[in-house]
C-alpha positions in Angstrom: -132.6 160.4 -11.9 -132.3 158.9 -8.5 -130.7 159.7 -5.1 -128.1 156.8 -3.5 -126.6 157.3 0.1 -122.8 156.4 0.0 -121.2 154.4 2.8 -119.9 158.2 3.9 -123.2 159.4 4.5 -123.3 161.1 1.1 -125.7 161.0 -1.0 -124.8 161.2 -4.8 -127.6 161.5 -8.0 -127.6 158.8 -10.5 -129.2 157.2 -12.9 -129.3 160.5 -14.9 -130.2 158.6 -18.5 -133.1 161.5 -19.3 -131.2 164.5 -21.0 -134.3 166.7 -19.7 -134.3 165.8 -16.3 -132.5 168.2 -13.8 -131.3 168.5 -10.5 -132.5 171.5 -8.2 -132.3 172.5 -4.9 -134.3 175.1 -3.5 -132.0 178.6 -1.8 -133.1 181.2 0.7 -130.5 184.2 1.3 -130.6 186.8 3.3 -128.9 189.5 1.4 -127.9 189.7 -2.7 -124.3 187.6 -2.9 -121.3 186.4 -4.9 -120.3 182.7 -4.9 -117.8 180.8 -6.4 -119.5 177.8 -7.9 -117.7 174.2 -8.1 -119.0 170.9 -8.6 -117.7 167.3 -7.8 -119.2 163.9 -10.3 -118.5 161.0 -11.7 -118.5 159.7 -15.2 -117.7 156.6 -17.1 -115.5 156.9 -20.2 -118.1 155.4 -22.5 -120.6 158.5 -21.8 -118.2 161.2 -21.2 -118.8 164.3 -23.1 -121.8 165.7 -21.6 -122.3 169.2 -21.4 -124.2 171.0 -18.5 -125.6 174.2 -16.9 -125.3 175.0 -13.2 -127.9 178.4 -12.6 -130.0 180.2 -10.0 -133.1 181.9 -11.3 -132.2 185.9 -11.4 -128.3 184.8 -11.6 -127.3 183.4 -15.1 -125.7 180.1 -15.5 -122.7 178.7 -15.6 -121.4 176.0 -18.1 -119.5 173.0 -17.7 -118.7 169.7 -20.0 -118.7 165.9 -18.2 -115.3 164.3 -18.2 -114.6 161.0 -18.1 -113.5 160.1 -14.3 -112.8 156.3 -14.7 -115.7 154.7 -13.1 -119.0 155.9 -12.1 -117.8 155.9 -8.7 -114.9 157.7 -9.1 -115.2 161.3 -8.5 -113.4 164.5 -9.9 -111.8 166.8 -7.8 -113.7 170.0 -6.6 -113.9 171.6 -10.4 -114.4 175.3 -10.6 -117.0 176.6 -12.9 -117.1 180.6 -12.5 -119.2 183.0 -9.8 -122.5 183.9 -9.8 -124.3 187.1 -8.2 -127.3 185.2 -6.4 -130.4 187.5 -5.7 -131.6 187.9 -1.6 -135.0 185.6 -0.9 -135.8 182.4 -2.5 -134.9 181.3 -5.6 -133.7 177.6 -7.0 -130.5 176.3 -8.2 -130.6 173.3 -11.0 -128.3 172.0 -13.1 -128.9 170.4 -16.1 -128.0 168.2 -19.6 -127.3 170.8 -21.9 -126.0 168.1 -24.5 -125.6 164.4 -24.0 -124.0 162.4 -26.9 -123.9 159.1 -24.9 -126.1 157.3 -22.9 -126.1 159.5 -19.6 -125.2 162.9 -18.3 -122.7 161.9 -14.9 -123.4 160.9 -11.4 -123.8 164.5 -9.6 -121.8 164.7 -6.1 -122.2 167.5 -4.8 -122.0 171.4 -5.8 -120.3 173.7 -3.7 -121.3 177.8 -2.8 -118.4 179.0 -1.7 -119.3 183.3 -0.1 -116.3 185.9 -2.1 
């Protein structure tokens, strides 16, 4: 897996051709909260079919399969996957390849934490 900036200023993860790599980023809240989780990626038809987990330690995890998008530039709209409770203090969010039939799991855009 590797990191590539967009012309936007965006940066997008790529490269993801190791079903047991992941994708984490590390979350400090102040208080115990609900979020709506979505996520935004990309996915060429001839690897579509991925399936994936989006969870924060203490929360659960949420479940998700890889579409195909057209290209592996062209990205889905925001995609709903479900809420999670996220626990107060430090914990980490990763996704990761719960199945991958073809040759790679998607190009990750961005995830979205969105308070209810």
């Amino acid at each position: 897996i590797q990191q590539v900036a967009g012309d936007d200023g965006s940066v997008m993860i790529v490269d993801w051709l190791d079903p047991g790599a992941t994708a984490s980023w590390e979350l400090v809240l102040p208080a115990e909260a609900t979020f709506a989780v979505e996520i935004r990626y990309a996915c060429a038809a001839d690897t579509a079919g991925s399936s994936y987990g989006v969870g924060v330690e203490g929360a659960g995890e949420l479940r998700g399969q890889v579409w195909n998008t057209g290209s592996w530039m062209s990205l889905t709209p925001w995609l709903a996957l479900g809420r999670l409770r996220m626990p107060a203090g430090r914990s980490r969010m990763v996704v990761r390849a719960l199945e991958m039939p073809g040759y790679a799991v998607m190009n990750l855009s961005a995830l979205r934490l969105l308070p209810l």
